[in-house]
C-alpha positions as CSV (number, residue, x, y, z in Angstrom):
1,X,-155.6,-155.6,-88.4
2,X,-151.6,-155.6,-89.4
3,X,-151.0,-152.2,-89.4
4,X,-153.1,-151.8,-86.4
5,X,-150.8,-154.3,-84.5
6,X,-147.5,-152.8,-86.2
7,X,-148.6,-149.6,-84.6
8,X,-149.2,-150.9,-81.1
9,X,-145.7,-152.4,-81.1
10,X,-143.7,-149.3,-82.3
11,X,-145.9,-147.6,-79.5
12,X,-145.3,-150.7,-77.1
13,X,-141.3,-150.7,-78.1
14,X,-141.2,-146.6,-77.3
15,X,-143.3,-147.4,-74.2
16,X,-140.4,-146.7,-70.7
17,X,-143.1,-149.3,-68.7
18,X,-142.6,-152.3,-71.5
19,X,-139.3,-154.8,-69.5
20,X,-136.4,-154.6,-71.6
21,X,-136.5,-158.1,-72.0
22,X,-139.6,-158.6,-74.2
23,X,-138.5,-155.6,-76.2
24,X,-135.7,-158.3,-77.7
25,X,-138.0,-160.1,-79.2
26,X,-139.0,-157.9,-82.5
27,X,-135.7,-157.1,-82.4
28,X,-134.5,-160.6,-83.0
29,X,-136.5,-160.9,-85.6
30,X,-135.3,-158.1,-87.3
31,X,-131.9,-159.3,-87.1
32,X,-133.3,-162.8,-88.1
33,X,-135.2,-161.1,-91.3
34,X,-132.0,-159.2,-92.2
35,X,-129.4,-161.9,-91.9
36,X,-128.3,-164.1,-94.4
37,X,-128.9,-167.1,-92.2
38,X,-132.3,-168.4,-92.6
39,X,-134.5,-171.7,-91.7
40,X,-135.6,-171.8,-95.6
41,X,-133.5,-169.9,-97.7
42,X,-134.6,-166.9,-99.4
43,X,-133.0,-168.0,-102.6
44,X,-136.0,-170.5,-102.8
45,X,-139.2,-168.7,-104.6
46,X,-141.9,-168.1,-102.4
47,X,-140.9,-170.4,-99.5
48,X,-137.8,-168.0,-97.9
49,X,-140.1,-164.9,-97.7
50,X,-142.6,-167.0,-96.0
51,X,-140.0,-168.5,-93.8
52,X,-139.2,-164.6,-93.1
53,X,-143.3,-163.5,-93.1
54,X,-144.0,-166.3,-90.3
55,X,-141.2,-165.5,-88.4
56,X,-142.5,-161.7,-87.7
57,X,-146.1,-162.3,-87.5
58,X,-145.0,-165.1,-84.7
59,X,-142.6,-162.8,-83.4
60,X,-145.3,-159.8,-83.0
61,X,-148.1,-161.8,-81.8
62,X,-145.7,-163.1,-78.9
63,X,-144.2,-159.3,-78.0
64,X,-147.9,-158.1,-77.5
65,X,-148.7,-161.1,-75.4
66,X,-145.3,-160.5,-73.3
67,X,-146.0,-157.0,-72.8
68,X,-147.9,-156.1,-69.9
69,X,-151.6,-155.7,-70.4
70,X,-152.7,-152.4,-68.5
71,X,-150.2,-150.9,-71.2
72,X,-151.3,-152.8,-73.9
73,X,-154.9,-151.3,-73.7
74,X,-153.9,-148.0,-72.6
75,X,-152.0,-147.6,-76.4
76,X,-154.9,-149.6,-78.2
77,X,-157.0,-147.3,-77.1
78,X,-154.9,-144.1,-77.8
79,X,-154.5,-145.5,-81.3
80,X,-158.4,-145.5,-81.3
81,X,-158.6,-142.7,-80.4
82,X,-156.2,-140.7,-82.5
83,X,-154.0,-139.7,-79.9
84,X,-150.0,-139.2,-80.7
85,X,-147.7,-140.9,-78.8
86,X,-147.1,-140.0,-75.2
87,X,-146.0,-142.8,-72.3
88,X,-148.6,-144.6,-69.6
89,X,-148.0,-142.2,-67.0
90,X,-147.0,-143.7,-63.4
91,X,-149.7,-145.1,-61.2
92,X,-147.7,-146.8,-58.3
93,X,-148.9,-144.2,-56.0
94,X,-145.8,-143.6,-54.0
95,X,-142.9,-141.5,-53.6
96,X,-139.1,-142.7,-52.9
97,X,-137.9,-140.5,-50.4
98,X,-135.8,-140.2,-46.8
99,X,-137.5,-139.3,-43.4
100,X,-135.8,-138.1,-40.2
101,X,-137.5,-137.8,-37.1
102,X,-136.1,-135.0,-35.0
């Protein structure tokens, strides 16, 4: 289930459609896992890498929530699936462009 979810956010993080915004959030908690500043430090046995462990699994569960759902699904079920990597394609169903009338 772990892996599973790792995968969708690496797809999700890749993913053009995903707001910028929630695409922060696992990287805060990469810089939060790296830096030397912690809640609980690591220096304490098994407490600081659970301090560390919580903060990600939090952090993931939040990014999927955040990220839009269509694309959510669309990923999960490419992973299913098998399928590599490739973005949602478009479905807005217009097209940006100028008109003159004559």
């Amino acid at each position: 289930m772990l892996i599973s979810q790792i995968r969708l956010a690496i797809r999700l993080l890749r993913e053009p459609r995903v707001p910028l915004l929630t695409k922060t959030l696992p990287v805060l908690a990469a810089i939060y896992v790296i830096s030397p500043l912690d809640f609980v430090p690591d220096v304490l046995p098994v407490l600081g890498q659970l301090d560390d462990l919580g903060i990600l699994a939090v952090t993931l569960e939040l990014f999927l929530k955040f990220c839009p759902a269509e694309i959510t699904e669309f990923h999960r079920t490419a992973i299913a699936q098998g399928r590599a990597y490739s973005p949602m394609s478009s479905t807005d169903g217009f097209i940006d462009a100028e008109w003159r009338r004559e």
